[in-house]
BAPA-585563 format. One record per residue (C-alpha): residue number from 1; x negated, y, z negated; residue in three letters. Coordinates in steps of 0.05 Angstrom, whole numbers, plus 5000, padded with zeros to 4 digits. Last residue first. Example, Ala and Ser with C-alpha at 12.3 -4.5 7.8 and 13.67 -1.06 7.14 Angstrom:
<sites>
[2 [4727 4979 4857] ser]
[1 [4754 4910 4844] ala]
</sites>
This chain:
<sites>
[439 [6755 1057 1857] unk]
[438 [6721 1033 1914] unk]
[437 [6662 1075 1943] unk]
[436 [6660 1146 1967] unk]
[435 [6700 1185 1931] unk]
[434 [6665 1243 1936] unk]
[433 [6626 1277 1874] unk]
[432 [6564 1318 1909] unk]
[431 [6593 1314 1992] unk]
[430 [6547 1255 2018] unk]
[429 [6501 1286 2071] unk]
[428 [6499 1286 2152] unk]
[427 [6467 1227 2188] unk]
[426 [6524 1183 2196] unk]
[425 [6573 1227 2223] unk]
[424 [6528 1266 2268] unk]
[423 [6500 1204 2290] unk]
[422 [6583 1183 2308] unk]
[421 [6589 1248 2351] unk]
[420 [6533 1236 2394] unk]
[419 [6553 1164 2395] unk]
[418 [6588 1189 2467] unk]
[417 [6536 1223 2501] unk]
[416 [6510 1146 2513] unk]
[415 [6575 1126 2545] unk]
[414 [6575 1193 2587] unk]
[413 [6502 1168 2613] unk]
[412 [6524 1096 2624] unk]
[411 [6584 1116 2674] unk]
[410 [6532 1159 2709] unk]
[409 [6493 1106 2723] unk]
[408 [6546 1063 2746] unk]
[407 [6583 1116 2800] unk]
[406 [6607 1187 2803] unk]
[405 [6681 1181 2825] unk]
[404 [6693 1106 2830] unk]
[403 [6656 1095 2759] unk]
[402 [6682 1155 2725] unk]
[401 [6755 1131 2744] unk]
[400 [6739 1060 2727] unk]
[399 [6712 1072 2662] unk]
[398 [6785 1123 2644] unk]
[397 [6817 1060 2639] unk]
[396 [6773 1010 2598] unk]
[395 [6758 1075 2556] unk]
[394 [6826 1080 2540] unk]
[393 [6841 1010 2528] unk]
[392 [6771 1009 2479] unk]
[391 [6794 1074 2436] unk]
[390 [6870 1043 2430] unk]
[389 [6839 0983 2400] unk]
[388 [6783 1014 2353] unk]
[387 [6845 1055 2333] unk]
[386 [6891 1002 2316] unk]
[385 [6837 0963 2281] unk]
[384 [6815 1022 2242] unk]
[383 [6884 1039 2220] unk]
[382 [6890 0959 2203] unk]
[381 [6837 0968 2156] unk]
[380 [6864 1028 2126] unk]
[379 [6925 0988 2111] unk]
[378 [6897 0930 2092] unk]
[377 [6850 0974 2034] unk]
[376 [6909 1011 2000] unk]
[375 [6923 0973 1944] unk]
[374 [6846 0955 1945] unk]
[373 [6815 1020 1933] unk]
[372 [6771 1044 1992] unk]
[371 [6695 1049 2009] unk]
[370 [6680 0970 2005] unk]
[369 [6720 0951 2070] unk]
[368 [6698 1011 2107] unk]
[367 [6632 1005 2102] unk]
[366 [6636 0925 2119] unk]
[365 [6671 0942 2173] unk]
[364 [6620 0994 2194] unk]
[363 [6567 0949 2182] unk]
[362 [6587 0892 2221] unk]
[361 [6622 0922 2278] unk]
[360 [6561 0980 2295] unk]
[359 [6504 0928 2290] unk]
[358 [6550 0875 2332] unk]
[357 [6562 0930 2382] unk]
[356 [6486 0946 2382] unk]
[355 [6477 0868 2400] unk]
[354 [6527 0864 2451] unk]
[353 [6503 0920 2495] unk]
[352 [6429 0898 2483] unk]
[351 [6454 0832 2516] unk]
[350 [6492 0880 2576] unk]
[349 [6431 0921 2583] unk]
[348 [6382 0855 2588] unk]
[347 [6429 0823 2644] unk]
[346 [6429 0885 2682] unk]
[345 [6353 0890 2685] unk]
[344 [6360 0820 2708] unk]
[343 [6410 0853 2763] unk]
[342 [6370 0886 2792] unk]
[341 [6408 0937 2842] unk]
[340 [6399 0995 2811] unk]
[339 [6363 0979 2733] unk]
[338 [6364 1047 2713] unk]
[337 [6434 1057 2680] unk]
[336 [6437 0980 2648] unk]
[335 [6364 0999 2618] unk]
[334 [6387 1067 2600] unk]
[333 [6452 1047 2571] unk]
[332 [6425 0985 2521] unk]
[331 [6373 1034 2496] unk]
[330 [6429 1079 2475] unk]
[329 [6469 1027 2447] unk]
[328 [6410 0990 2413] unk]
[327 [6396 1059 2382] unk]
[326 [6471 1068 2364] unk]
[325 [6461 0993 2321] unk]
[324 [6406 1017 2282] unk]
[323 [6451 1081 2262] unk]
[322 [6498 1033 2235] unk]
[321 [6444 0994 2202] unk]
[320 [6421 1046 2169] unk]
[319 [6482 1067 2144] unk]
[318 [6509 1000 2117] unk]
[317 [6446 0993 2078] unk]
[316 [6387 0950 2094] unk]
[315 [6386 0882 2058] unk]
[314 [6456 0872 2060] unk]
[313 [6467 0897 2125] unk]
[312 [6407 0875 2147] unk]
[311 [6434 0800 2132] unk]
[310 [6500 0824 2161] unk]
[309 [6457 0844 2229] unk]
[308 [6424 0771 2218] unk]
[307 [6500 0729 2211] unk]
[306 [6516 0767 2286] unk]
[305 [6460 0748 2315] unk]
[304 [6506 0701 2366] unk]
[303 [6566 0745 2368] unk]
[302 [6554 0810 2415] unk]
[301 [6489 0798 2437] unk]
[300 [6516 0720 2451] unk]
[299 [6578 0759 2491] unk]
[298 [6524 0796 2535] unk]
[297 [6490 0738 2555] unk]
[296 [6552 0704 2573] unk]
[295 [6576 0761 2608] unk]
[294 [6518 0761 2648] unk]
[293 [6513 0694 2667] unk]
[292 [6586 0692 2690] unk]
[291 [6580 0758 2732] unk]
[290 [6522 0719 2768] unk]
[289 [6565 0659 2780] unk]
[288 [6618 0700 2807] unk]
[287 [6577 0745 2849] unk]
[286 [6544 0689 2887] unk]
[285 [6598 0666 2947] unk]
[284 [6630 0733 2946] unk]
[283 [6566 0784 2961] unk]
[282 [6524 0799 2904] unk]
[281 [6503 0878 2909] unk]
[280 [6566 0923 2896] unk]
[279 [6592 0859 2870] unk]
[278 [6544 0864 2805] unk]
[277 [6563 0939 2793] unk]
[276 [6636 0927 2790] unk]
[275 [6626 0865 2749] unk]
[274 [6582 0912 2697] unk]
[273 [6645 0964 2702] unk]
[272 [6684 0928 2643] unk]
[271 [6621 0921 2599] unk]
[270 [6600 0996 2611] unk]
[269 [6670 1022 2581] unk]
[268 [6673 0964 2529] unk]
[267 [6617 0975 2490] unk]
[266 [6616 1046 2484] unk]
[265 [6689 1055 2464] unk]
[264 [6674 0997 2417] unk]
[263 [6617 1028 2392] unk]
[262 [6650 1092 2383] unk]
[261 [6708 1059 2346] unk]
[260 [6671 1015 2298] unk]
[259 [6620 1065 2277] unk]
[258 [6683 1119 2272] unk]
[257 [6723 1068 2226] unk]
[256 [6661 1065 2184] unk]
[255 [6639 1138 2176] unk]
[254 [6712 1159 2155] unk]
[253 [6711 1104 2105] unk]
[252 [6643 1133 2080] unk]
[251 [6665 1200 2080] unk]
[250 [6726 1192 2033] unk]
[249 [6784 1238 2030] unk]
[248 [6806 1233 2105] unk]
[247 [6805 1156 2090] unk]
[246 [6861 1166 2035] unk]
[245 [6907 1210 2074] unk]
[244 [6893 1165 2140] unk]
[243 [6919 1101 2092] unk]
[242 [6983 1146 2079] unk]
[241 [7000 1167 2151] unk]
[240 [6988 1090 2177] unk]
[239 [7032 1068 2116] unk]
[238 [7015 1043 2048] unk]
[237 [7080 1017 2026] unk]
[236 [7109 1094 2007] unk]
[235 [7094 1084 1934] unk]
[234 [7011 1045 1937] unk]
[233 [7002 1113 1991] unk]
[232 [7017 1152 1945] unk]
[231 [6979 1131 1883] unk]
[230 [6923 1116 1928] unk]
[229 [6929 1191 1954] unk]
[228 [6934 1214 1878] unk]
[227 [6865 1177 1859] unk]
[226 [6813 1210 1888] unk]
[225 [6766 1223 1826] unk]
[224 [6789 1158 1783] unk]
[223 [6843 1174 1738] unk]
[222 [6806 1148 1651] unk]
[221 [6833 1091 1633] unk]
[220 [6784 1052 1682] unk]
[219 [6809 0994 1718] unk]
[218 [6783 0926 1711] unk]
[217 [6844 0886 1698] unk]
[216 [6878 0924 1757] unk]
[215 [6825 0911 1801] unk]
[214 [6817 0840 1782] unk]
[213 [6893 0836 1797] unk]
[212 [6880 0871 1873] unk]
[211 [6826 0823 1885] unk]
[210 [6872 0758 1876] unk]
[209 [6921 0791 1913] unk]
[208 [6872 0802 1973] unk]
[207 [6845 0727 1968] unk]
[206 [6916 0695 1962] unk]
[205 [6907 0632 1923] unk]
[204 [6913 0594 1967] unk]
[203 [6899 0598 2035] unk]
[202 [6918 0534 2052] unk]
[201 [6995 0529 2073] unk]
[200 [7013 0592 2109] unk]
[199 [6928 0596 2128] unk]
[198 [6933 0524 2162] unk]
[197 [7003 0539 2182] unk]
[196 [6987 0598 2228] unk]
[195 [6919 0564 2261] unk]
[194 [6958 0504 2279] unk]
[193 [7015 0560 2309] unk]
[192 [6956 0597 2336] unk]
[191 [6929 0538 2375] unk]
[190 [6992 0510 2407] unk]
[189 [7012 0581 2432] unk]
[188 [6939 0577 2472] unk]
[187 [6954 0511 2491] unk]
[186 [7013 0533 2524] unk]
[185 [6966 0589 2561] unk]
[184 [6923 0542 2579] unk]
[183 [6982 0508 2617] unk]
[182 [7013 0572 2654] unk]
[181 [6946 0570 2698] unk]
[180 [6981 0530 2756] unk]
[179 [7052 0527 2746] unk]
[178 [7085 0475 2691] unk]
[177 [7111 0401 2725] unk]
[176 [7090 0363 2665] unk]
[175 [7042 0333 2709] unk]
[174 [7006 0396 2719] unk]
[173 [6995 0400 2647] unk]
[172 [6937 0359 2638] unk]
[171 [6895 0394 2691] unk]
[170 [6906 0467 2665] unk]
[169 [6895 0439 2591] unk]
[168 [6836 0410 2610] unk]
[167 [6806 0466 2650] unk]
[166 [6831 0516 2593] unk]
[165 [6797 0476 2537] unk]
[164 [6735 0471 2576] unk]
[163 [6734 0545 2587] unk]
[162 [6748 0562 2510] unk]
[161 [6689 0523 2474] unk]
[160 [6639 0578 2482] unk]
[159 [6687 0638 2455] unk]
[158 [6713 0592 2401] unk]
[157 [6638 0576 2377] unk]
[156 [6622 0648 2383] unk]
[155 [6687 0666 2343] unk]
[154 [6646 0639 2282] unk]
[153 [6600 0691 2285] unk]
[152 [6654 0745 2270] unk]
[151 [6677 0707 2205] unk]
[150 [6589 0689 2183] unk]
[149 [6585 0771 2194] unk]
[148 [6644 0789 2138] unk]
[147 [6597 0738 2091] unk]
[146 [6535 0769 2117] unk]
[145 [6557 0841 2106] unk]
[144 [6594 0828 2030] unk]
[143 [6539 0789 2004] unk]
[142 [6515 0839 1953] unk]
[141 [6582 0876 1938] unk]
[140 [6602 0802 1916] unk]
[139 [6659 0779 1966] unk]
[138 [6726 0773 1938] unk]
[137 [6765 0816 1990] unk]
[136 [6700 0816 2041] unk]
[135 [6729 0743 2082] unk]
[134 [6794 0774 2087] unk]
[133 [6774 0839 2126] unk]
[132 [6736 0789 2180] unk]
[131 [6801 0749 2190] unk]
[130 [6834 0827 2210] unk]
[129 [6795 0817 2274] unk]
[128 [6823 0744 2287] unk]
[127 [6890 0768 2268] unk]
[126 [6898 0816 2310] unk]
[125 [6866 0783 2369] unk]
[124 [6923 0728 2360] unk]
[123 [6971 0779 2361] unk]
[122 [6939 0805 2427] unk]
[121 [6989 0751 2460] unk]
[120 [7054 0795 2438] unk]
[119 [7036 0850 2497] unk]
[118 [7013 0792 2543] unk]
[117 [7087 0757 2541] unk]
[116 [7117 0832 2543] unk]
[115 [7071 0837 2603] unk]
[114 [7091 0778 2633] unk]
[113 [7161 0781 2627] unk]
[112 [7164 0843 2663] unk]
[111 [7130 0807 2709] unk]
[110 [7186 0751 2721] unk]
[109 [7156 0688 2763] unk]
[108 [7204 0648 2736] unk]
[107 [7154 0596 2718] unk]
[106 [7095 0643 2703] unk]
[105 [7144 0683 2664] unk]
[104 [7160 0624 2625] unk]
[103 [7093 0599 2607] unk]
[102 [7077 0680 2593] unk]
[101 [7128 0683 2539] unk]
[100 [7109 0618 2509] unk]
[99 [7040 0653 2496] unk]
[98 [7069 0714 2467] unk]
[97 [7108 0672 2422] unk]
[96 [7037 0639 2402] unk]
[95 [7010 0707 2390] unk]
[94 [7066 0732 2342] unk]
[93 [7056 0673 2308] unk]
[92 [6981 0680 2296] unk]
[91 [7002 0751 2275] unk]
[90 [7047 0730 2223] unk]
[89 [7006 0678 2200] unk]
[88 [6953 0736 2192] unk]
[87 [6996 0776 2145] unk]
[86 [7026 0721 2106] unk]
[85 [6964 0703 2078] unk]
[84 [6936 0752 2075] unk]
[83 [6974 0792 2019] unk]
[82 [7054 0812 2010] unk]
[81 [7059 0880 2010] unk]
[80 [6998 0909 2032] unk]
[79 [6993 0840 2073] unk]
[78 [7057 0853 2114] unk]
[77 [7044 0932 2124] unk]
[76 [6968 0908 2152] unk]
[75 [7011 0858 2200] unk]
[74 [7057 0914 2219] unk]
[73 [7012 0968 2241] unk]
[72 [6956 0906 2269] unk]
[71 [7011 0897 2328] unk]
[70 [6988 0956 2354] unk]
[69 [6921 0942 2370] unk]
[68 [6937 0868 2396] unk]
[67 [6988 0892 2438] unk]
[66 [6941 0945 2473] unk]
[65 [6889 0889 2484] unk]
[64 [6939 0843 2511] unk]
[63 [6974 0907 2552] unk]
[62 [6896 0908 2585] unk]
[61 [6899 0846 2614] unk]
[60 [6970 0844 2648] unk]
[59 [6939 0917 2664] unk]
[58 [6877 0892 2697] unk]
[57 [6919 0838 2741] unk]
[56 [6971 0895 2778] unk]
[55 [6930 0913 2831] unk]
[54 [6917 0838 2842] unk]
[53 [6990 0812 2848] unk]
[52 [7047 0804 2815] unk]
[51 [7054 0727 2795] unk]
[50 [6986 0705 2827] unk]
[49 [6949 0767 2808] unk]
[48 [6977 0750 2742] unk]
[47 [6953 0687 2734] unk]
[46 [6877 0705 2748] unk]
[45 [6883 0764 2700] unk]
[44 [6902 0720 2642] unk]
[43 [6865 0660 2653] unk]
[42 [6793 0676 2609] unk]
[41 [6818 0732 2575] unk]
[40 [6868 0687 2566] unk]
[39 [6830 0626 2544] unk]
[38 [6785 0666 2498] unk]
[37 [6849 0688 2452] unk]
[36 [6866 0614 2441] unk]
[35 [6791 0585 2428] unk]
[34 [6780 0646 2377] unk]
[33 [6843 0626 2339] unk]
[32 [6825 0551 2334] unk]
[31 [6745 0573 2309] unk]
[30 [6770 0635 2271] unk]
[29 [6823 0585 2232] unk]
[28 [6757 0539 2225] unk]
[27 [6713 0596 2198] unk]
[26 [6776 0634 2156] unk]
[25 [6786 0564 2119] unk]
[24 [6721 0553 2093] unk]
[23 [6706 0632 2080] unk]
[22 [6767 0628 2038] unk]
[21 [6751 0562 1999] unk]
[20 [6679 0589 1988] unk]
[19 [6718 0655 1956] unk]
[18 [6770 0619 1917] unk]
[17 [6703 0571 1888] unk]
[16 [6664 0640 1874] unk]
[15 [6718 0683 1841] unk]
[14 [6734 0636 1777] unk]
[13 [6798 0669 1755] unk]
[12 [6800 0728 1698] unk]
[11 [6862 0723 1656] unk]
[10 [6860 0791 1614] unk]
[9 [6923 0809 1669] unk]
[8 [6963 0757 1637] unk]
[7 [6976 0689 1685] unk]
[6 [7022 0696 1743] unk]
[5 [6965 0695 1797] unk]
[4 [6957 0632 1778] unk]
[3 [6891 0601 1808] unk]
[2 [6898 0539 1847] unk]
[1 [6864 0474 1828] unk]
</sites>
């Protein structure tokens, strides 16, 4: 039975069945979801060389991951005001219009079309990187890194299901008289719109709203050290301004949207070059196959362990494992640096890749999650979304620059010199009486 969220304030709901329920419904949604987003990574660039041409295929790629970064500004305003629920329906939609947008640009052949059509399809990666938030709302401090882990492992299953999907939904819609490659991309919209009402009609009660009243119940007389930005940002609908007025204030939530920036930035700069690298050694009737084993590998670092680093997390501290996670990332860049033309000692970097991203993900979401008051909490979230997305498009751009103009190995070593900042960060002291956990 559903908790009312109408009852008086001294009403306290039964936490662990809402929670269970959550978890439930954010693994299948995260299963559909994951299976949409993987097809057009997986089709994307492919149909817009054919529509405008291979110079133009990274960018039709690229505006997905730029649409999905700023499409988490509205979806965190959504569920500051309105909860989850709403929130990542919202996005799921916005994804599936983005997916009908690039069916009908791959009929008329329109590329402006396609990009806006790309732009709108990172809603879907929105909301499957704001699923993770919602599964740490009602989570007990103590399980808060494997439940937020058991969210991001689930996209493994999506990721590995995704290229049979698009092969059969390619081959089935060819008789409907749709373009090559514009049916996965239906299928795609298909998927976030089941994965839209699922949540619209399931997720119930709303796991952020539920937190927020057993906040308020809880709540000290007594103005917690910290307070006024909450206070401000809770007025003026917590805001991107607002949540980086609270974050600035708190060293922990600074520490965890750097951990998952950096090792995004990391992550994604040697990742996109890896191909590169490959070709510049496989000639055109093996490169494909080898580029396909690698990225595998390196997608199970990045998912597969994924419920052990929010074991550690647990078990270890968020900080520990954060810094855990920039040793696999350095170790990851000097084996992918040195390994020249062997491309086994490519296939370990790229899995040690994945894994020190997973270390960084896990525990600075987590982090972040638990160091800020929950009327403010989507909105800082989605600030670390939005700039864990910007970070990785930049560093997608500038990776090819650095890689024509000084090569792979030096590409690794500027990615290494990177989490020099983020050690800093993590290593240096608490400040005596900030506000660094949840008020």
């Amino acid at each position: 039975m559903a908790t009312d969220l109408t009852a008086p304030a001294h009403t306290r709901p039964d936490v662990a069945p809402i929670q269970r329920r959550t978890l439930r419904l954010l693994f299948a949604t995260q299963i559909i979801g994951g299976i949409g987003v993987t097809i057009g990574i997986a089709v994307g660039a492919l149909l817009a060389a054919r529509i405008a041409g291979t110079a133009v295929a990274g960018l039709a790629q690229s505006a997905a991951v730029v649409g999905g970064a700023l499409l988490a500004v509205p979806v965190t305003r959504i569920m500051t005001g309105h909860g989850r629920r709403p929130g990542l329906a919202m996005a799921y939609f916005a994804g599936a219009a983005g997916g009908v947008l690039v069916v009908l640009a791959a009929i008329t052949r329109w590329v402006p079309l396609l990009f806006l059509g790309m732009l709108l399809f990172g809603g879907g990666t929105a909301a499957n990187l704001q699923a993770r938030y919602t599964a740490v709302d009602l989570a007990e401090p103590a399980r808060r890194g494997r439940q937020l882990s058991l969210i991001v492992w689930a996209t493994t299953i999506g990721a590995v299901a995704a290229p049979n999907f698009a092969a059969l939904a390619d081959h089935t819609t060819s008789g409907w008289g749709l373009p090559p490659l514009a049916g996965p991309f239906a299928f795609s919209a298909t998927a976030f719109v089941l994965a839209a009402v699922v949540l619209l009609v399931l997720l119930r009660p709303d796991p952020l709203l539920t937190a927020r009243r057993l906040a308020a119940a809880d709540a000290p007389v007594a103005e917690p050290v910290g307070s006024a930005p909450v206070k401000v940002a809770a007025r003026r609908g917590a805001g991107m301004r607002a949540a980086w007025r609270v974050v600035r204030e708190r060293p922990a939530a600074r520490l965890g949207i750097a951990a998952v920036a950096v090792g995004h930035v990391v992550m994604v700069a040697v990742m996109s070059m890896t191909p590169v690298r490959l070709g510049e050694f496989h000639d055109d009737a093996d490169v494909l196959r080898v580029v396909g084993v690698v990225l595998s590998l390196h997608i199970a670092g990045m998912y597969a362990l994924s419920p052990v680093v929010g074991w550690l997390t647990d078990r270890l501290g968020r900080r520990p494992v954060i810094l855990g996670g920039v040793g696999v990332l350095l170790a990851a860049c000097a084996v992918a640096g040195t390994a020249g033309h062997h491309t086994p000692g490519l296939s370990v970097g790229l899995t040690l890749l994945g894994l020190g991203w997973s270390g960084t993900m896990v525990a600075g979401s987590t982090l972040l999650s638990e160091s800020v008051p929950t009327a403010v909490r989507p909105a800082v979230q989605g600030l670390s979304d939005l700039t864990m997305g910007l970070a990785g498009a930049g560093a997608a751009a500038l990776s090819g620059f650095v890689m024509r103009v000084a090569g792979y190995p030096t590409l690794t070593l500027l990615a290494a010199i990177a989490t020099v900042p983020l050690v800093a960060l993590a290593l240096r002291p608490v400040p005596a009486g900030a506000p660094d956990k949840e008020d």
